[in-house]
TIMI-2910 file (N, C-alpha, C, CB; in pm, 1 decimal, decimal comma, always signed):
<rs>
+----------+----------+----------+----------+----------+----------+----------+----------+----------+----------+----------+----------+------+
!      n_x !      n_y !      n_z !     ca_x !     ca_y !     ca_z !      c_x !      c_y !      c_z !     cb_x !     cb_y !     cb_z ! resn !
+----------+----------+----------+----------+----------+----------+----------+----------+----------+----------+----------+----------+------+
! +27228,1 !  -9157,3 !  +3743,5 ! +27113,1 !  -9074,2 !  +3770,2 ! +27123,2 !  -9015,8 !  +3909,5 ! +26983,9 !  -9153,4 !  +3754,2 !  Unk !
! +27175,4 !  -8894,7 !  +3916,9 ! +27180,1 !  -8811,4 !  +4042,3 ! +27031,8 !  -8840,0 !  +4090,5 ! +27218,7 !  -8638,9 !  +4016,1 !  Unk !
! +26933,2 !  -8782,1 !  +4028,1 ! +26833,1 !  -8781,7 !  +4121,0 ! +26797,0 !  -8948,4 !  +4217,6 ! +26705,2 !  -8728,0 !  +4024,2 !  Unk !
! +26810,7 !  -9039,2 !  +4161,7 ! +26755,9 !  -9157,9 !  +4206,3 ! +26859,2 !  -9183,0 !  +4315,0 ! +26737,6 !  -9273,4 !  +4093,4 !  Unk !
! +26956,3 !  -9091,8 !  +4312,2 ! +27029,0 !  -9142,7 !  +4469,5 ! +26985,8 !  -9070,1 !  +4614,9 ! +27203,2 !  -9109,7 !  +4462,2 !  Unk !
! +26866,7 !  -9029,5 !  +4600,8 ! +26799,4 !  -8923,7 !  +4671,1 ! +26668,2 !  -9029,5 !  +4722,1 ! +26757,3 !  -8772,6 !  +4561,0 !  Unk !
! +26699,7 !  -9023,4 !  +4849,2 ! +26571,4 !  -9147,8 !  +4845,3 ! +26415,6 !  -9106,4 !  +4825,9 ! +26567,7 !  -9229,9 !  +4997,7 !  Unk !
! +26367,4 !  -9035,2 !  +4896,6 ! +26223,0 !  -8990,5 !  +4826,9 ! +26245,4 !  -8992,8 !  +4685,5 ! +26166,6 !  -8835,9 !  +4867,6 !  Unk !
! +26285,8 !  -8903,6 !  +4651,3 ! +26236,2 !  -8857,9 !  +4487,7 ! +26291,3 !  -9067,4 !  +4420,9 ! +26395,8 !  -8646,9 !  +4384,8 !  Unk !
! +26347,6 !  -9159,5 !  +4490,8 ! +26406,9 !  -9286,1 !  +4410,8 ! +26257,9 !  -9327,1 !  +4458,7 ! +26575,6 !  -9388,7 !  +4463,6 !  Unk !
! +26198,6 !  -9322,0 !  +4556,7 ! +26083,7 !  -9407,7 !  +4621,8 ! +25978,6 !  -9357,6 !  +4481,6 ! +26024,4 !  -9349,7 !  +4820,5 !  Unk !
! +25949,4 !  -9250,1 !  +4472,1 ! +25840,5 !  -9186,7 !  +4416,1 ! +25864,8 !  -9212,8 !  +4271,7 ! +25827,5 !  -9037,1 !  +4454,7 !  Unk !
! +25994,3 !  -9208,3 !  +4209,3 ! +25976,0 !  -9291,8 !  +4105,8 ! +25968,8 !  -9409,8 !  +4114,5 ! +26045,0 !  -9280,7 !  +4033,3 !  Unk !
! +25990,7 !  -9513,8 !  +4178,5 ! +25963,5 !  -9588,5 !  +4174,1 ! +25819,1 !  -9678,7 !  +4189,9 ! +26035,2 !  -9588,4 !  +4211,6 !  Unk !
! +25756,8 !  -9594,3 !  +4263,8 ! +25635,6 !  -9628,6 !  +4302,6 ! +25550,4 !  -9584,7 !  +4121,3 ! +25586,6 !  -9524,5 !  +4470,6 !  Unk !
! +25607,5 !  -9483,3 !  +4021,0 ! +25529,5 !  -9485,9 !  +3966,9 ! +25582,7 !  -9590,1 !  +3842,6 ! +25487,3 !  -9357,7 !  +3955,2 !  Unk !
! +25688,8 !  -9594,5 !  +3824,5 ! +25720,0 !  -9732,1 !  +3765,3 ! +25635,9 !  -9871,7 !  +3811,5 ! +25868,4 !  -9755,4 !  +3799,4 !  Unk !
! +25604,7 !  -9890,0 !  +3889,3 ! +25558,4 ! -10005,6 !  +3943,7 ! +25425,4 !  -9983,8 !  +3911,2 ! +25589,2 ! -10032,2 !  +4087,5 !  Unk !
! +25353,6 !  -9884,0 !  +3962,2 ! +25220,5 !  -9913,8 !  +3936,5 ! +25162,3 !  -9826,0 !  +3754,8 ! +25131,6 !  -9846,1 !  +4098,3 !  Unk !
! +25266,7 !  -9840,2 !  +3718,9 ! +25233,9 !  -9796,7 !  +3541,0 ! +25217,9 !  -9968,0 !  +3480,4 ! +25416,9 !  -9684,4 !  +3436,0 !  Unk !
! +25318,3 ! -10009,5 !  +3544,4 ! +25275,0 ! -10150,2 !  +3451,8 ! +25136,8 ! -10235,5 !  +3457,4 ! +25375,7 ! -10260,0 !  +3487,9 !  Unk !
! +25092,9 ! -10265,6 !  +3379,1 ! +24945,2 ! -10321,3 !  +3377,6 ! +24945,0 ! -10433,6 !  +3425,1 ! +24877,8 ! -10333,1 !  +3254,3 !  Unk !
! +24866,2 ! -10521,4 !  +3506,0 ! +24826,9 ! -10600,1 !  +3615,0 ! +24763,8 ! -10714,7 !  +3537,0 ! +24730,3 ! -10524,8 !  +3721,8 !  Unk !
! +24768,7 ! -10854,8 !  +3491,5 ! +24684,2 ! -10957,0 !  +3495,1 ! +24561,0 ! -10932,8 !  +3533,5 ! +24726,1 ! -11044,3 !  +3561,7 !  Unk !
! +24439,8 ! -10968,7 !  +3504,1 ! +24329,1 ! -11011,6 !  +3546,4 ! +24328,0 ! -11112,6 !  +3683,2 ! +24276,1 ! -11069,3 !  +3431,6 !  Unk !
! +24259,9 ! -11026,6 !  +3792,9 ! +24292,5 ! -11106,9 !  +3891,0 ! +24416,2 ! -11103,8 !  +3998,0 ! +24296,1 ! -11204,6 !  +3830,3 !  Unk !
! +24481,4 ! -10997,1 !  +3942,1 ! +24574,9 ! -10937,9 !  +4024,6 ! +24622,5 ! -10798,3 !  +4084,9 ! +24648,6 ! -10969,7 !  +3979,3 !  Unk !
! +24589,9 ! -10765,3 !  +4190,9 ! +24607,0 ! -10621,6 !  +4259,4 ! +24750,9 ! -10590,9 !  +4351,4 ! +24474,0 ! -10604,8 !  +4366,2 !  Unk !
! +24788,5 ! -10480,9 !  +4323,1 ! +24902,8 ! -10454,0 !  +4433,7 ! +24861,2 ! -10427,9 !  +4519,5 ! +24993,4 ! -10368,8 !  +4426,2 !  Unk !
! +24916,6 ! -10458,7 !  +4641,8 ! +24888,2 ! -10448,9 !  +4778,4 ! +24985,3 ! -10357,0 !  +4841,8 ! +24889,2 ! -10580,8 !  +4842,6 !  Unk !
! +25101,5 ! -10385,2 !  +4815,7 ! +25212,9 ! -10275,2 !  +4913,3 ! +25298,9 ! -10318,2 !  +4865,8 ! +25235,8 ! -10269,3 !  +5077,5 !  Unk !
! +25426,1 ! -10224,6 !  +4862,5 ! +25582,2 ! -10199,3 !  +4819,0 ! +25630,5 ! -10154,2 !  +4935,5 ! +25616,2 ! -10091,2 !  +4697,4 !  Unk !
! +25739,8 ! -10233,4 !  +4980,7 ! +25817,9 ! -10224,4 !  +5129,9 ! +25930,7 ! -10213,1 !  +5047,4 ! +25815,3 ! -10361,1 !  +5260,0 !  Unk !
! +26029,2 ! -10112,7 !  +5122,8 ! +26180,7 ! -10082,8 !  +5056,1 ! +26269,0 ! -10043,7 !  +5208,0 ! +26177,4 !  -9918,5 !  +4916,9 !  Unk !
! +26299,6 ! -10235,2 !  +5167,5 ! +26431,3 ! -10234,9 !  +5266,2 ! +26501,4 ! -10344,7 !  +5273,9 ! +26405,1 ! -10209,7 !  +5402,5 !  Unk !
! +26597,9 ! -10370,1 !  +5325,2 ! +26720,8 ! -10467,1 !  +5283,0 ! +26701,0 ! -10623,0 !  +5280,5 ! +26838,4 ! -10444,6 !  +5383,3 !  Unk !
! +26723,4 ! -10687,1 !  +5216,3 ! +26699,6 ! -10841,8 !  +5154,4 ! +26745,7 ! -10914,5 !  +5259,0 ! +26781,5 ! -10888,3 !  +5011,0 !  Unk !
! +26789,5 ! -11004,0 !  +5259,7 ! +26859,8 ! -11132,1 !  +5332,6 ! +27019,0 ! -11093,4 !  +5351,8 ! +26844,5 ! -11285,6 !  +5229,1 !  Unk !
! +27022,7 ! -11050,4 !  +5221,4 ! +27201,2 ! -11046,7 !  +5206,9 ! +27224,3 ! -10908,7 !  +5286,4 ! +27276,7 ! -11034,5 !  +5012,7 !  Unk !
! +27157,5 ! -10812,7 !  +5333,6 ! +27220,0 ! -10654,0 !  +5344,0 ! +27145,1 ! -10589,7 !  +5229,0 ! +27406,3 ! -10635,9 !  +5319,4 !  Unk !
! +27156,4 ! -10636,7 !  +5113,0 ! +27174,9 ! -10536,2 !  +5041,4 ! +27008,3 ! -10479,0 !  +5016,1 ! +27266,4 ! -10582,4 !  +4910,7 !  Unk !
! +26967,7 ! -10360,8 !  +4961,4 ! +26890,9 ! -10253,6 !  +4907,9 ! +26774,0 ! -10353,3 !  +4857,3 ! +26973,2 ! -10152,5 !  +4787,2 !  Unk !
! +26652,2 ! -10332,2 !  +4850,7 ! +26553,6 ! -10416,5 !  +4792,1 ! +26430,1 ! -10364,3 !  +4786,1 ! +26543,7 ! -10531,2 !  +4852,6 !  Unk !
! +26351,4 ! -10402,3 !  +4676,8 ! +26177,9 ! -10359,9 !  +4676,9 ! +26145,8 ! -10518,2 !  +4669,0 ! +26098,7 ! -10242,2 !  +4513,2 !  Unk !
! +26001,6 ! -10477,6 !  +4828,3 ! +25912,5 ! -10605,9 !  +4802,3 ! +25801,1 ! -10550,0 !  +4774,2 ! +25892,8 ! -10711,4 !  +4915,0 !  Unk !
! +25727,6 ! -10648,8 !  +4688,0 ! +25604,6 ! -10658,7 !  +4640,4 ! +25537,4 ! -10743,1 !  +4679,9 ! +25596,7 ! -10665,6 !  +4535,3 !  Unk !
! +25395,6 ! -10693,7 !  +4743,8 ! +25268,8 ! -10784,9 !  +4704,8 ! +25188,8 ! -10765,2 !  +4698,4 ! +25232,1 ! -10860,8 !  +4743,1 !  Unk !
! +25152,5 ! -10861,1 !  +4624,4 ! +25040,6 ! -10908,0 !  +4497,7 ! +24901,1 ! -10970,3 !  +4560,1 ! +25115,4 ! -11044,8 !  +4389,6 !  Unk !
! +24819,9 ! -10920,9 !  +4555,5 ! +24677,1 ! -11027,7 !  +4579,9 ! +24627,7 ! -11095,1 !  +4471,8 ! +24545,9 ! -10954,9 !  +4626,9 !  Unk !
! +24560,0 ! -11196,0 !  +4440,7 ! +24506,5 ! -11284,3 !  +4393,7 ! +24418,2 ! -11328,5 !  +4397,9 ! +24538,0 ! -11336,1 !  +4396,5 !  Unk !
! +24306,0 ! -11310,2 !  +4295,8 ! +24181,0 ! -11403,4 !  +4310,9 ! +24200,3 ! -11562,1 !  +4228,7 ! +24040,9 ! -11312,2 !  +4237,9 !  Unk !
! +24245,8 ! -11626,3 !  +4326,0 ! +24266,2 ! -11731,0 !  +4262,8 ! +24129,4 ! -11808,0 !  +4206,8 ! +24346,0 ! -11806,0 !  +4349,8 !  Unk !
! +24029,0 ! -11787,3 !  +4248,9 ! +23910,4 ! -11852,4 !  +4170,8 ! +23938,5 ! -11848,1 !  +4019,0 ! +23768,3 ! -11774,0 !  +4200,9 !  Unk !
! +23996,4 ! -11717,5 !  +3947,6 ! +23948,5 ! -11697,5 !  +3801,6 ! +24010,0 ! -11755,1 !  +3747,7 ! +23943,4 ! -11587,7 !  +3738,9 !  Unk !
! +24158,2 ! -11871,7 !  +3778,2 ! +24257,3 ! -11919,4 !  +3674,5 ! +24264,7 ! -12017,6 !  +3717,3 ! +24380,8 ! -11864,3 !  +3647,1 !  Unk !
! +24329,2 ! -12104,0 !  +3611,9 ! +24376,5 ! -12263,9 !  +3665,4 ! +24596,9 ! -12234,6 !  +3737,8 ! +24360,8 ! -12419,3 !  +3443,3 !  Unk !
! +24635,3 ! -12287,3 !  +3808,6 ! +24757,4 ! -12293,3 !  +3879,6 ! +24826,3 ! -12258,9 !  +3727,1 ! +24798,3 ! -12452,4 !  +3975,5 !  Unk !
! +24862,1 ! -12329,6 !  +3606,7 ! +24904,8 ! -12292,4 !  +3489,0 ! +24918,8 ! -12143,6 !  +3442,3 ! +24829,6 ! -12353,7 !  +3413,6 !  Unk !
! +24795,2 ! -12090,8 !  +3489,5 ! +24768,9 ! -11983,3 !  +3403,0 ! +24841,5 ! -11911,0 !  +3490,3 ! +24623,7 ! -11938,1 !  +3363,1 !  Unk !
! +24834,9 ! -11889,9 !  +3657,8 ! +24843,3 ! -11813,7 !  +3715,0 ! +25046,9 ! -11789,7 !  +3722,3 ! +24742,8 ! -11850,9 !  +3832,8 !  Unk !
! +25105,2 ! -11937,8 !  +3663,4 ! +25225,9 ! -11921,4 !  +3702,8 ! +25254,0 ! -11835,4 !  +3535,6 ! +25315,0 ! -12082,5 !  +3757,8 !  Unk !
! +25189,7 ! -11837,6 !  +3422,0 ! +25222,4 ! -11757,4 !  +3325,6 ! +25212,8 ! -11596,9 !  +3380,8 ! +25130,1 ! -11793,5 !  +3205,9 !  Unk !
! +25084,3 ! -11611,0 !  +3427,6 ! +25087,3 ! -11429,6 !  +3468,3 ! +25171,6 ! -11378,2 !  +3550,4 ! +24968,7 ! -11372,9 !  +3535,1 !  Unk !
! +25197,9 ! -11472,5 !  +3686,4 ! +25297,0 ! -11397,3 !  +3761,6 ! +25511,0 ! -11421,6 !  +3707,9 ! +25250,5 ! -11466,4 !  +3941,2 !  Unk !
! +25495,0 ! -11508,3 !  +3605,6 ! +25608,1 ! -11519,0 !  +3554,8 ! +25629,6 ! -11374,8 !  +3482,4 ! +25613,6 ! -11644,3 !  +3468,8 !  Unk !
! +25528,3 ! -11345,9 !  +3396,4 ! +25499,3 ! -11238,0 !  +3292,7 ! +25557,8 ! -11102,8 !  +3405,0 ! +25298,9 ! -11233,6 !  +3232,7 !  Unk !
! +25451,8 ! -11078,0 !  +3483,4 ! +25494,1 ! -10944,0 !  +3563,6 ! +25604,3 ! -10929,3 !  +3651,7 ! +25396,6 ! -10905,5 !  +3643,9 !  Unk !
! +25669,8 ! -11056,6 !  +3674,2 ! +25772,9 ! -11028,6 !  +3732,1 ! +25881,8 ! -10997,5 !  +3659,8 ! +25794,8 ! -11109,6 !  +3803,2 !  Unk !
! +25915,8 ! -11048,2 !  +3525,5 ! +25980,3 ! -11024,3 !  +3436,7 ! +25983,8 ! -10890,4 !  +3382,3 ! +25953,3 ! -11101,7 !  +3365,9 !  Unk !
! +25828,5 ! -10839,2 !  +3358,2 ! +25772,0 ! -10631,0 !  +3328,9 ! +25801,7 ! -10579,7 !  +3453,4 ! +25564,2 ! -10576,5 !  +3297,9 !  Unk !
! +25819,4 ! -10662,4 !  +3583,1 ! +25892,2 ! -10551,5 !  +3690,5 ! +26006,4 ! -10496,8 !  +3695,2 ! +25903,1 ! -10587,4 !  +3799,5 !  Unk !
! +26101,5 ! -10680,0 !  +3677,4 ! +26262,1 ! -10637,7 !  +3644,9 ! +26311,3 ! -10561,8 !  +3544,5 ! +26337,1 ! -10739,5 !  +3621,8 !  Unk !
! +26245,8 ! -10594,2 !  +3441,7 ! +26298,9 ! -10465,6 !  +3327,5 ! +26301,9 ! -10362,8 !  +3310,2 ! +26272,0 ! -10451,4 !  +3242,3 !  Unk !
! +26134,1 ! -10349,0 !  +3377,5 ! +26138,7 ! -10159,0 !  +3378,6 ! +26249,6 ! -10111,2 !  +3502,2 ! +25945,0 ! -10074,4 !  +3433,9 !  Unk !
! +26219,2 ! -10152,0 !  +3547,6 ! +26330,6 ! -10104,0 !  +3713,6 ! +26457,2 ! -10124,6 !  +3669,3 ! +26317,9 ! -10216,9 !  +3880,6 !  Unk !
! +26540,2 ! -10229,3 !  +3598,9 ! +26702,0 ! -10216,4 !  +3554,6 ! +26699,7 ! -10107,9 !  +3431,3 ! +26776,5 ! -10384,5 !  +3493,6 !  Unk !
! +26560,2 ! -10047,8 !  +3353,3 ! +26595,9 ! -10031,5 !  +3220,1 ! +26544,8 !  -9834,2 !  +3288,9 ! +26484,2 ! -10154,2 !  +3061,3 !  Unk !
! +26565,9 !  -9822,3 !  +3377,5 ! +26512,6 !  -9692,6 !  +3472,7 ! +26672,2 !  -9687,1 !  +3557,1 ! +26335,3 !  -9736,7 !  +3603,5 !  Unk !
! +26722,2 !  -9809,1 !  +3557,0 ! +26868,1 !  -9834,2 !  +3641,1 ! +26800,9 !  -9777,3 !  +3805,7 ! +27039,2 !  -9706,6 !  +3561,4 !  Unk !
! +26698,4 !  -9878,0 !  +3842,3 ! +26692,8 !  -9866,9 !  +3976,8 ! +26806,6 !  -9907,4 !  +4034,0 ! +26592,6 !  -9929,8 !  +4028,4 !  Unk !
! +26863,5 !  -9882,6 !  +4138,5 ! +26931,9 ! -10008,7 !  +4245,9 ! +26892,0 ! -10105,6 !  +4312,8 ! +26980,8 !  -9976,3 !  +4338,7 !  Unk !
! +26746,2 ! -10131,9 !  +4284,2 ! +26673,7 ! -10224,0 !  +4396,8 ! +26657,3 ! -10371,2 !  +4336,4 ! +26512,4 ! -10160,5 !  +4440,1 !  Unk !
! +26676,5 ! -10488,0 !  +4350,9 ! +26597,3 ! -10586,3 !  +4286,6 ! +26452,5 ! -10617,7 !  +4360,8 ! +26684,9 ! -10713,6 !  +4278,4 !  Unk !
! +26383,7 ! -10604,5 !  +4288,7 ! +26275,8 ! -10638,0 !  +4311,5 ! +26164,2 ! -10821,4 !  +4385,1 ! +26264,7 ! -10589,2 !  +4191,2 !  Unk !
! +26133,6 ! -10810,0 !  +4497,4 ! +26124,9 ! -10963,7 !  +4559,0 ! +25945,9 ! -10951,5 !  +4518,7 ! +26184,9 ! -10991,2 !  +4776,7 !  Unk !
! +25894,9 ! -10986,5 !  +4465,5 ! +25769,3 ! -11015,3 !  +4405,2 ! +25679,5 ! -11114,3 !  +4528,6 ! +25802,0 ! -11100,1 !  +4246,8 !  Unk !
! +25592,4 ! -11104,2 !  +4555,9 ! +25492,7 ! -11180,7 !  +4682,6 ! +25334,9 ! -11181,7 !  +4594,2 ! +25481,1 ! -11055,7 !  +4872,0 !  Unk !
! +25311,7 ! -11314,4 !  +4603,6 ! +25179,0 ! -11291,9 !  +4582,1 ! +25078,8 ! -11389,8 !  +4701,0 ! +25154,5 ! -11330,9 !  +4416,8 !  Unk !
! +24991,1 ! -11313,4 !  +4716,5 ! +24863,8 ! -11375,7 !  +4868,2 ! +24746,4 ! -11397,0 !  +4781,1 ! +24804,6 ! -11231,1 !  +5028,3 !  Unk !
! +24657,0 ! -11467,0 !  +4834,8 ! +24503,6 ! -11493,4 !  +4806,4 ! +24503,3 ! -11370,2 !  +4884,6 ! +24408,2 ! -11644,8 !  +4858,0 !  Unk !
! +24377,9 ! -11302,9 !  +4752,7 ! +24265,2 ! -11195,8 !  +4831,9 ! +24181,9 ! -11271,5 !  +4935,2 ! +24146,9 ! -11123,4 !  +4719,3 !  Unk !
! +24149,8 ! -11185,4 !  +4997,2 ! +24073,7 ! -11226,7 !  +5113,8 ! +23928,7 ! -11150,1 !  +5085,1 ! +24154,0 ! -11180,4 !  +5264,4 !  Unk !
+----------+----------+----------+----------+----------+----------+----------+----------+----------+----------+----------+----------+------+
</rs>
């Protein structure tokens, strides 16, 4: 994909990949930072707020298992280059 090696137009799709996927109850995006991991290499971080009042710890590791999994797919199945680092905070 020529275009996605273009960084705006890769950011801007990406940003709408990310926020097309539907959110748990109880969970809001906060910000997408795009820049290099631990290793060097290329990366999207995510985070996530949380009202942790509405779930039990169980539930909450199903939901954020769930969306992290609808993150990676859409983004490899779009052939981003980025892997995606997922963060989730208590709302404040």
């Amino acid at each position: 994909m020529a275009a996605l090696s273009q960084p705006d137009v890769q950011e801007t799709v990406i940003r709408e990949i990310v926020t097309s996927i539907p959110l748990p109850e109880g969970i809001k995006l906060q910000r997408l930072e795009f820049r290099n991991d631990s290793t060097g290499d290329p990366a999207l971080f995510l985070t996530y707020s949380i009202d942790e009042s509405l779930k039990s710890d169980d539930e909450w590791v199903q939901d954020f298992s769930a969306l992290t999994q609808a993150t990676r797919r859409r983004l490899r199945d779009m052939d981003v280059p980025l892997f995606p680092y997922p963060r989730f905070v208590a709302a404040q």
